[in-house]
N, C-alpha and C positions, 0 to 999 in steps of 0.2 A: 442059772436059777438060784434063787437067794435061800440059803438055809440061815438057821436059826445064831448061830457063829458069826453069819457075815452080818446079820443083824446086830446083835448084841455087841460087836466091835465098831459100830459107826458111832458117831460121837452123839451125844444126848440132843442136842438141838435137835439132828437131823432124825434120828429114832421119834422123837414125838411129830416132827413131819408128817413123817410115812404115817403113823399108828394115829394121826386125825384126819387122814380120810376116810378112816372105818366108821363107820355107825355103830352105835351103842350093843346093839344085840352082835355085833362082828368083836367087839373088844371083849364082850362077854367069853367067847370063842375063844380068843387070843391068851385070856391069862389062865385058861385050862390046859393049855400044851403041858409048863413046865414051869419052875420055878421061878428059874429068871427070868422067861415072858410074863410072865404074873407080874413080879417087880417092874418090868416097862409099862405093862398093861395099867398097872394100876395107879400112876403117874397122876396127881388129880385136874393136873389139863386137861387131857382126855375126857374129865367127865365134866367138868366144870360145867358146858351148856348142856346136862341132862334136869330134867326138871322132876326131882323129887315127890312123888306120888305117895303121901301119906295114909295107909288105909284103918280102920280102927282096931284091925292085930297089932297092926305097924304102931301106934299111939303108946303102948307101953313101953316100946323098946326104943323107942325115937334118940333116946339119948344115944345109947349104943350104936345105932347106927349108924349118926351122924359122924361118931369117933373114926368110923373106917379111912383106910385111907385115900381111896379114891370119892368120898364124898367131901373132902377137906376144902374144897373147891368151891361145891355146887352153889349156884347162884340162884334156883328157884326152886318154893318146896310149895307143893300143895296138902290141902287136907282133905281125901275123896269121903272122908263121910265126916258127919258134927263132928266136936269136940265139944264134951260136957262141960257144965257149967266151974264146976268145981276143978278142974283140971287145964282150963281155959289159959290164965297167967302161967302155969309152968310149963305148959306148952308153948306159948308163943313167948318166953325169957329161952326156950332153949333155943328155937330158932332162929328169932330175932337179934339175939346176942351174937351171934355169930358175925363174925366180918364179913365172910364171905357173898352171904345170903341177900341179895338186893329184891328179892320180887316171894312175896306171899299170901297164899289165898286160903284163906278159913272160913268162905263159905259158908251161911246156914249154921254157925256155930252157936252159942251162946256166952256172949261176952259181957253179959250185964257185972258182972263180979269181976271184972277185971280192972284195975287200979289206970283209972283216965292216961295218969302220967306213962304207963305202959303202952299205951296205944298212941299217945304224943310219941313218945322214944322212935314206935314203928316210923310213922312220919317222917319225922328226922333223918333218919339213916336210912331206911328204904326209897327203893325205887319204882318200887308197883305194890301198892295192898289193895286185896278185894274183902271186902270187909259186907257183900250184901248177905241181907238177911240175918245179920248178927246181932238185932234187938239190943241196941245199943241205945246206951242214956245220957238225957242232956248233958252230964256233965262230963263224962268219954264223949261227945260231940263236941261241946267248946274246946273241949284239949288239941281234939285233932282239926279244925279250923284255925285253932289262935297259934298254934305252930305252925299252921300254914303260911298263915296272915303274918307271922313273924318276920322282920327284917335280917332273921340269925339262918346262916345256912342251914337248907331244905334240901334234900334229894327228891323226894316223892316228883314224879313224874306224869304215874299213874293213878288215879282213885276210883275204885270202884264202890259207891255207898248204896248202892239203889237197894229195897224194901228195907230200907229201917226209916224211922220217922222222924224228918226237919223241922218241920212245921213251927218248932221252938228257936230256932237258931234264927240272931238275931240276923235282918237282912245283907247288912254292912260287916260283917265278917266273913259271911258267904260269898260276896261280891270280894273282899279283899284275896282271899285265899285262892278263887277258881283264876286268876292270871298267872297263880304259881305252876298251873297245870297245864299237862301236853292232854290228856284224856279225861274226861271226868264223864263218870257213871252216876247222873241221883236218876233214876227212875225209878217212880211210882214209892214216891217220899215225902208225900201231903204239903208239898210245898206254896203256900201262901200266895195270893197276888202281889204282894209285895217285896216276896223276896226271889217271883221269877220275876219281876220289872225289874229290879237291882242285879239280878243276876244276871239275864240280860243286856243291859246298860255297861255292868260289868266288859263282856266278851266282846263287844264292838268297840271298847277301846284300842287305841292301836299299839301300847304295849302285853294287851293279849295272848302269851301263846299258845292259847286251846285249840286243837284241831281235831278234835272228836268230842261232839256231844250228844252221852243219853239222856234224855228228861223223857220219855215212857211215861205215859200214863198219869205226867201231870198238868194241871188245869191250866192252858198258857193265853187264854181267848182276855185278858185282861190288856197282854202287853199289845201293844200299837204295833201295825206292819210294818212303819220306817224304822224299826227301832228290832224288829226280827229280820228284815231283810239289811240291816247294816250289820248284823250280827252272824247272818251267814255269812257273810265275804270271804271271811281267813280258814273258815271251817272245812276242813275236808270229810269227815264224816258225822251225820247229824239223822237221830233218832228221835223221830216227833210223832209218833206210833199214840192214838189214842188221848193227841193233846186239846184236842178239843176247840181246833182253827175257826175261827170267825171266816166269811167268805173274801174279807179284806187280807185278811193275814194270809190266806191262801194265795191270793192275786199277787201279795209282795213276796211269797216264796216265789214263784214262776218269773215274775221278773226281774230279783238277782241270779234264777238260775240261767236266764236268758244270755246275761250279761259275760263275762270273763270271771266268774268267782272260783274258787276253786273243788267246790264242792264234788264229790266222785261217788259218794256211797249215800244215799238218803232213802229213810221209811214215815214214807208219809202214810201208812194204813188208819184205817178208822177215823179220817177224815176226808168229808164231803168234796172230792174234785170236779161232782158232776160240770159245774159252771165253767172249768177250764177249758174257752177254745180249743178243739182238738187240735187246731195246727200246733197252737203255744203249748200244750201238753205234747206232743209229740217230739217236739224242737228240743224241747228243755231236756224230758226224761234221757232221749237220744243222745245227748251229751255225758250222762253219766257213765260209770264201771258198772255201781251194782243199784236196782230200786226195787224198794219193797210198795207195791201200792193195795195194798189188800184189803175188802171191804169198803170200798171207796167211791161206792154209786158211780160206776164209771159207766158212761153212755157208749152204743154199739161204734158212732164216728171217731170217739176218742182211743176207743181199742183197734178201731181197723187203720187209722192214720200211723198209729207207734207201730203193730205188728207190721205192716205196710213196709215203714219205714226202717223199720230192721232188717226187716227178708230183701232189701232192694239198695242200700242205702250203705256207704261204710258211717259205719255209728261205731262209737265206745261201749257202746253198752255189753255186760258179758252174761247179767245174771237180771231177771226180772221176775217179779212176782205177781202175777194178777190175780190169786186168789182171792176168791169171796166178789164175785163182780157176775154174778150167770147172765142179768139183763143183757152186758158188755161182749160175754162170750160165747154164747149158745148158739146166733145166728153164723159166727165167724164161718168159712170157709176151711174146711180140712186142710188145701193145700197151702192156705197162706200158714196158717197155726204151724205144719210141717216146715218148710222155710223159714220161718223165723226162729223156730226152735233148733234147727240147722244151724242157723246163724250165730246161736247162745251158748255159751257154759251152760247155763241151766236156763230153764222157761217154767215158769209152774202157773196153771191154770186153776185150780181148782176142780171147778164143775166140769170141764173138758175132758 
């Protein structure tokens, strides 16, 4: 049996070994023994993939925290509540500054006072900012766009911008900047017909490397189907939740889903699918991991061919969503609904 002696005498590499298969509340454990556990425990390897939970006690002391020694590391910090206006820049120079720190989310914050070229900086050296709902202004918008759009290296990976408002950002920046990204978040960001056509236009090129898009809640019935279904191809997760599909643009989702695309997670809610041949809705969704189809005038044969085809069938699918559809579900069958929800990580019904 291993005591704390035979520990502390194996050589450092193999000591942070052992001490990263523990989980974070086990290391917690670990540097309460004794002194010298403490000293291995607090090693900031160890902590390094812990994600920093900022709460607004935490916001005064942030500096000192950060000094500890096992946060020397941490590579992600959140902020679980605002951060006021006025305190906005000294908060995120502390963070941000740091080497370490690749991924930050300030959430709900308010960032209109904060110096454009500070949120450029983010950009730059980060690898994930979530920046919704931080009432951010035109001129913090071109900063973090034209650093995008910059030919000077970029880390940013991730963008999270959804509820603040684009509607100003000119369309060919927007199009420049979203092929720098692996994720990109604008939902429900007043975004113009002109600059979801460009944007768009953008994502179907084939130096593209976006594979997750939300647009949520904004107006997309302008852009052409061959022009959304050449733009799902490379997409593996796509959020079109409330965009307001023409009955064409719906036809051209269904049949690149048809197709070999790679798509695996899509929300089509709050759009019209009644028109979709049941077989073709069935075929398609049945191919995905996870679908949201909620509120979606979905007809009784279109629900009974997919649950059908779940409860009988090996299909991908792990996780489905039918609420908001009763027309759809009220007649269904108990024992199919049970089967198929057998079948599922999760099934949600709604009115069921």
């Amino acid at each position: 049996k291993m005591n704390i002696c035979h520990l502390s005498c194996l050589p450092a590499e193999l000591r942070l070994k052992i001490l990263s298969l523990l989980s974070h509340h086990e290391l917690k454990m670990v540097v309460r023994v004794s002194r010298r556990w403490r000293e291995m425990g607090e090693d900031p390897v160890l902590w390094r993939r812990l994600r920093l939970v900022v709460s607004s006690r935490t916001q005064t002391v942030i500096e000192q925290v950060l000094r500890t020694r096992r946060l020397q590391g941490v590579r992600s910090v959140k902020f679980a509540s605002p951060v006021a206006a006025g305190q906005a820049e000294e908060m995120i120079g502390l963070v941000g500054g740091r080497e370490s720190v690749m991924e930050l989310d300030i959430t709900s914050s308010k960032l209109s006072k904060v110096q454009p070229d500070t949120l450029g900086s983010l950009v730059r050296e980060l690898e994930v900012v979530v920046l919704t709902n931080c009432r951010l202004t035109l001129p913090q918008l071109n900063n973090i766009f034209n650093v995008l759009s910059e030919d000077k290296p970029c880390k940013l990976q991730e963008l999270y911008i959804g509820t603040n408002d684009l509607h100003t950002l000119p369309p060919t920046l927007l199009a420049r900047s979203v092929n720098k990204l692996s994720i990109l978040h604008c939902d429900n960001t007043y975004l113009l017909d002109s600059q979801v056509d460009t944007l768009f236009l953008a994502i179907s090129q084939e130096n593209s490397k976006l594979k997750e898009l939300n647009i949520l809640s904004n107006d997309l019935s302008s852009v052409s189907p061959t022009l959304i279904s050449t733009s799902l191809i490379s997409l593996v997760t796509v959020n079109l939740w409330g965009t307001i599909l023409t009955s064409d643009q719906v036809d051209a989702v269904f049949t690149v889903l048809a197709k070999d695309c790679k798509v695996t997670n899509l929300n089509l809610s709050n759009n019209d699918l009644s028109k979709i041949l049941p077989s073709s809705l069935s075929s398609c969704i049945s191919r995905l991991t996870r679908a949201e189809l909620c509120h979606c005038n979905l007809v009784p044969m279109q629900a009974t061919m997919l649950l059908t085809n779940v409860a009988t069938q090996d299909c991908k699918l792990a996780r489905l969503d039918l609420s908001g559809n009763p027309a759809a579900l009220q007649q269904l069958p108990q024992q199919l609904l049970d089967r198929a929800r057998g079948r599922l990580d999760s099934l949600e019904l709604g009115y069921c």
